[in-house]
Backbone as CSV, one residue per row, in Angstrom:
resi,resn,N_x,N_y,N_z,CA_x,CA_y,CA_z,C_x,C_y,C_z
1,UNK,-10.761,-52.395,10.283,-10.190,-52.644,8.974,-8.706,-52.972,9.164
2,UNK,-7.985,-54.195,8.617,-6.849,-54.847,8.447,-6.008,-53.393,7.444
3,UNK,-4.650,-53.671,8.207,-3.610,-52.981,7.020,-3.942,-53.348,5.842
4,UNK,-4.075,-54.607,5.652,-3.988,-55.112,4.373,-4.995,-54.550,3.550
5,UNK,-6.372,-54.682,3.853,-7.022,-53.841,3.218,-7.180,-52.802,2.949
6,UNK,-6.714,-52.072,3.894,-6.377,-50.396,3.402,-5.848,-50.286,2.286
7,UNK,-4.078,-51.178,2.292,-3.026,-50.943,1.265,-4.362,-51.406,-0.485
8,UNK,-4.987,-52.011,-0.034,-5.887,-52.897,-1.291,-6.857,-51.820,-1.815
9,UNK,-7.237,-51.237,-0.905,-7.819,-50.144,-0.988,-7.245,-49.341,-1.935
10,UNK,-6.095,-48.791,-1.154,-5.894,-47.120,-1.928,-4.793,-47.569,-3.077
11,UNK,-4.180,-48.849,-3.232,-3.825,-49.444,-4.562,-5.071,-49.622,-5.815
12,UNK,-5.719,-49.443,-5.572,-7.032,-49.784,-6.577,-8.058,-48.350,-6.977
13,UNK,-7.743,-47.200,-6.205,-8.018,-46.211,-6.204,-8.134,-45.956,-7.822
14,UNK,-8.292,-44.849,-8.627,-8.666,-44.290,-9.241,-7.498,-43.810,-10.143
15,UNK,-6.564,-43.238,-10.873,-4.928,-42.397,-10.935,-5.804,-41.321,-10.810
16,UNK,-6.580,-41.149,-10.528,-6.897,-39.123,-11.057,-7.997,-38.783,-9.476
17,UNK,-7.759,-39.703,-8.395,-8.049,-39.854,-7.081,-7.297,-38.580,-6.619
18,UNK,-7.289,-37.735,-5.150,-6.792,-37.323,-4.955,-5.568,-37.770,-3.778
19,UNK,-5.708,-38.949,-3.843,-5.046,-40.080,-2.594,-3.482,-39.872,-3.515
20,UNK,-4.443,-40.723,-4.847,-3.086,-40.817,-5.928,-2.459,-39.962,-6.276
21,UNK,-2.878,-38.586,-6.753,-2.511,-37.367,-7.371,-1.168,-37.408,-5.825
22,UNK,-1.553,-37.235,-4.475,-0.504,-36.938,-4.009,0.272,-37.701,-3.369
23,UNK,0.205,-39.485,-3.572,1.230,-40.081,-3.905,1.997,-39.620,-5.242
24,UNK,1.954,-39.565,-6.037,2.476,-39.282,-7.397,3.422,-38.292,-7.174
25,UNK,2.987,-37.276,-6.646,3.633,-35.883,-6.598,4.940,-35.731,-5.093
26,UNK,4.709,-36.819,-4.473,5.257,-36.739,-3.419,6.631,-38.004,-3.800
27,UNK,6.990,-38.514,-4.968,8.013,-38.999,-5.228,9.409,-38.507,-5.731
28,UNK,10.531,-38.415,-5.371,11.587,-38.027,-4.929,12.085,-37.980,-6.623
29,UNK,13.246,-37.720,-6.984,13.453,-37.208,-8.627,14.224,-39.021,-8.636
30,UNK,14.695,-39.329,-7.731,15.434,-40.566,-7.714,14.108,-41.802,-8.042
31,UNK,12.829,-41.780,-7.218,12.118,-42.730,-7.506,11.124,-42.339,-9.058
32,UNK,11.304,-41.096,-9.331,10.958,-40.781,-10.646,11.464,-41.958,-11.316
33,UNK,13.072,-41.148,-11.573,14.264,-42.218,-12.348,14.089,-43.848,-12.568
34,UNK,13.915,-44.339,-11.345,13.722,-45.586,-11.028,12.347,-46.131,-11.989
35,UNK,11.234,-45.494,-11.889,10.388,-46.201,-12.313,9.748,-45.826,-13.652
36,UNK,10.628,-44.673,-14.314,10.946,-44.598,-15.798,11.849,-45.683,-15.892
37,UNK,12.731,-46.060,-15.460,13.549,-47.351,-16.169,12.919,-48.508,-16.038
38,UNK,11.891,-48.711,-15.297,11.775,-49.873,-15.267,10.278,-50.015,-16.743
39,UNK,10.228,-48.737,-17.061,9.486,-49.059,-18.149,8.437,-50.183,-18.838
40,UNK,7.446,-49.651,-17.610,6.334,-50.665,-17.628,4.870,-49.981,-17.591
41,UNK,5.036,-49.119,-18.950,3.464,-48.097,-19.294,2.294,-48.858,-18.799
42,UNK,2.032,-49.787,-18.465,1.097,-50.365,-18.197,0.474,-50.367,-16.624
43,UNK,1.530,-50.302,-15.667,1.148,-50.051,-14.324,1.539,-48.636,-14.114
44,UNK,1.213,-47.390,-14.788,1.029,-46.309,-14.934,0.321,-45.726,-14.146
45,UNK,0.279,-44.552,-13.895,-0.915,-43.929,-12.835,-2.048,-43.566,-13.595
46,UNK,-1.882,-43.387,-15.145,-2.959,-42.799,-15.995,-3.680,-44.312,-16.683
47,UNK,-4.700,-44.092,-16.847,-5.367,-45.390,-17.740,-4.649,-45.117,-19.087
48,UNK,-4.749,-46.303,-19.654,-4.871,-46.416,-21.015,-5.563,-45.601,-22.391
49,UNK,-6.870,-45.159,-21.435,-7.499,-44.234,-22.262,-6.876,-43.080,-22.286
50,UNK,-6.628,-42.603,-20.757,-6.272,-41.741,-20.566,-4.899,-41.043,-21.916
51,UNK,-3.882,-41.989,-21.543,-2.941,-42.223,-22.008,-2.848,-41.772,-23.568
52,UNK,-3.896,-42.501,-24.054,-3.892,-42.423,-25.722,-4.777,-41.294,-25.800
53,UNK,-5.251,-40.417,-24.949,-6.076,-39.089,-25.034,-5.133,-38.347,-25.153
54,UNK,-4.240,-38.478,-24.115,-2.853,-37.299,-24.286,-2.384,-37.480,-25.541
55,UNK,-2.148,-38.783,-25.978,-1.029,-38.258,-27.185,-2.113,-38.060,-28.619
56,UNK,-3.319,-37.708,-28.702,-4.214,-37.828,-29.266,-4.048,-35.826,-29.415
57,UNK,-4.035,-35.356,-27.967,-3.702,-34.023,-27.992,-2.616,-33.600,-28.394
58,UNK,-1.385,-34.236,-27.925,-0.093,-34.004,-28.808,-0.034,-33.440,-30.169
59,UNK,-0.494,-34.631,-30.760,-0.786,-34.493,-32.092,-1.289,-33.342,-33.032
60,UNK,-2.660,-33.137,-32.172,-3.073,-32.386,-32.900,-2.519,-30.831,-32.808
61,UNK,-2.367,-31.088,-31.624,-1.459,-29.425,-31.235,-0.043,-29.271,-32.217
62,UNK,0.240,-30.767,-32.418,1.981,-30.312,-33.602,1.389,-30.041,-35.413
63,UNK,0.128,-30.771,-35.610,-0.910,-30.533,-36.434,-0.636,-29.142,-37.221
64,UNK,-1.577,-28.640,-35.729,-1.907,-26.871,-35.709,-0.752,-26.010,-36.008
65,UNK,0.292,-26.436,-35.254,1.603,-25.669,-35.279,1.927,-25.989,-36.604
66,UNK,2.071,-27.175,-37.542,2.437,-27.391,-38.798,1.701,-26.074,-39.673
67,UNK,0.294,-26.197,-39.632,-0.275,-25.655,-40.008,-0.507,-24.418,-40.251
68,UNK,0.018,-23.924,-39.221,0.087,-22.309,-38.883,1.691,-21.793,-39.431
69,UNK,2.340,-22.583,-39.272,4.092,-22.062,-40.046,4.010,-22.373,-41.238
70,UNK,2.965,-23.321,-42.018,2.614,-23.451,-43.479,2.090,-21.662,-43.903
71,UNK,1.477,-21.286,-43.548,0.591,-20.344,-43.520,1.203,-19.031,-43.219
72,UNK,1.859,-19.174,-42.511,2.570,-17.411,-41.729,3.873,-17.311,-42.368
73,UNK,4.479,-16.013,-42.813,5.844,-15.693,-42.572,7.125,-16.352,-42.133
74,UNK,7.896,-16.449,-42.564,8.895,-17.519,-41.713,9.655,-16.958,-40.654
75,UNK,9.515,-15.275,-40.645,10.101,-15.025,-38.922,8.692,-14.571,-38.493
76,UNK,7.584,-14.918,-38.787,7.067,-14.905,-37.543,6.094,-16.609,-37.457
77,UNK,6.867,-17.381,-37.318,6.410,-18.531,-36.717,6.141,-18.482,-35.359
78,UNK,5.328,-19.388,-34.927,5.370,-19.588,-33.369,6.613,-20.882,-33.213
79,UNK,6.313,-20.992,-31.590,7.152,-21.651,-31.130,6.580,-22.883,-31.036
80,UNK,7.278,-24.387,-31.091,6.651,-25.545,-31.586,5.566,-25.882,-29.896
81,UNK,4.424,-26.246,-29.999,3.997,-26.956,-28.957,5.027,-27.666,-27.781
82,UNK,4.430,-27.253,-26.236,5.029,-28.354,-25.429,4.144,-29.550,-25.438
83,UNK,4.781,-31.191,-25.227,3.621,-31.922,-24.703,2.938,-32.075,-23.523
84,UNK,1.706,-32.625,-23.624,0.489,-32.366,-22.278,1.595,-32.994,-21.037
85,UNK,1.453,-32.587,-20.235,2.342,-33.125,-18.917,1.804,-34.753,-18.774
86,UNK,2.569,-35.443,-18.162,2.135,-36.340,-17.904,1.877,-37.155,-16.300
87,UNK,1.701,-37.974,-15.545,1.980,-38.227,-13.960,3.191,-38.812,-14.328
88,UNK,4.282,-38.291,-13.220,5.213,-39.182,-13.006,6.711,-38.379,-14.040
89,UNK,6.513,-37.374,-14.689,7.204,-37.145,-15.881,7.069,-35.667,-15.380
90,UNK,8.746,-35.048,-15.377,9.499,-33.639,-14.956,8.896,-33.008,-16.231
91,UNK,8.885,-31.984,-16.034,8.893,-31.087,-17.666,10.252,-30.958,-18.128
92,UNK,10.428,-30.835,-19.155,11.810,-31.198,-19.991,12.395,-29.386,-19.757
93,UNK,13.583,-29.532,-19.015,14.528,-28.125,-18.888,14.464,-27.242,-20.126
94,UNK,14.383,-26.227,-19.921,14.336,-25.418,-21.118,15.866,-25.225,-21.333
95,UNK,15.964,-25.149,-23.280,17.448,-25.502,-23.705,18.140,-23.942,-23.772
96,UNK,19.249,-23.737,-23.692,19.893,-23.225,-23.761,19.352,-22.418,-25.573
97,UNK,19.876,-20.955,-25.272,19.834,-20.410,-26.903,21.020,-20.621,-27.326
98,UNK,20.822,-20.852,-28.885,21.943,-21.239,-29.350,22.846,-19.634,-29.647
99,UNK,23.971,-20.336,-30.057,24.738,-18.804,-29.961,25.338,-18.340,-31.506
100,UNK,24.768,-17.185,-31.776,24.829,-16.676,-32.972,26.335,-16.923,-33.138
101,UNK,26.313,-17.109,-34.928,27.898,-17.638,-35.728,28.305,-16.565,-35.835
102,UNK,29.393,-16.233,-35.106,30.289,-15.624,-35.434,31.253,-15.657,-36.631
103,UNK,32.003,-14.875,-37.145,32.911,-14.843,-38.272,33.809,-15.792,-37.985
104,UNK,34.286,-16.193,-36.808,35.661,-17.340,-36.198,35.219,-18.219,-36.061
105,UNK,33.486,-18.479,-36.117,33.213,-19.464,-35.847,32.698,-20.266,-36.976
106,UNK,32.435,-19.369,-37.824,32.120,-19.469,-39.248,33.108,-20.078,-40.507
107,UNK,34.553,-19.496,-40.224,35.629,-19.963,-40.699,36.427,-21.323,-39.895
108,UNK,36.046,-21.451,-38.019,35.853,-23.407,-38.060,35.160,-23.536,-38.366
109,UNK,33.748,-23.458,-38.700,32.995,-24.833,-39.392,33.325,-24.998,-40.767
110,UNK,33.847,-23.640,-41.310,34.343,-24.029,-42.655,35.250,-24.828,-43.232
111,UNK,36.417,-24.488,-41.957,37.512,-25.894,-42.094,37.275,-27.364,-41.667
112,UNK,36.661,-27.274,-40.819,35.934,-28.374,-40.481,35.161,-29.032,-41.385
113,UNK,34.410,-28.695,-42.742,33.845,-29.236,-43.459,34.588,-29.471,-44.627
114,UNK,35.620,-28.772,-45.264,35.870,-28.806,-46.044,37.372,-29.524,-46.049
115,UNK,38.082,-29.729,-44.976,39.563,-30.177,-44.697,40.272,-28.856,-44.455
């Protein structure tokens, strides 16, 4: 078997192959970067179906969460859904808590809004 066909080969593979799964996983945060910018959903590692399955789950999971803070208490909401992971895509850093208003901080935003 020719290089060439190999490369033809495991380019045509499957995204949910296990050839692919660890190409995918074995890309550097820099070639992440790179091929989020070049922003071309279409040569993706996930199909199309695939694709519109995830955000099909999205959905319904922000749905549920609507649904359930319609319904419950307002301190005891849950916390909003994460989305389904995707190939190729970091999980988003968890944010910082915000920091309770203080009285000094309360009287800048007050000047701040008002002149």
């Amino acid at each position: 078997m020719t290089s060439r066909r190999l490369r033809v080969l495991i380019e045509h593979l499957p995204p949910e192959s296990h050839t692919m799964t660890a190409l995918r996983n074995e890309l550097s945060d820099d070639e992440l970067a790179r091929q989020a910018d070049k922003g071309e959903p279409e040569k993706g590692r996930w199909s199309q179906a695939e694709q519109l399955l995830a955000a099909s789950y999205d959905v319904l999971r922000r749905i549920e969460h609507v649904l359930i803070c319609a319904n419950s208490e307002k301190n005891k909401q849950p916390d909003p859904p994460e989305p389904m992971r995707r190939p190729g895509a970091k999980p988003k850093p968890a944010r910082a808590a915000a920091q309770p208003l203080t009285e000094q901080r309360a009287d800048l935003l007050y000047r701040l809004i008002n002149g």
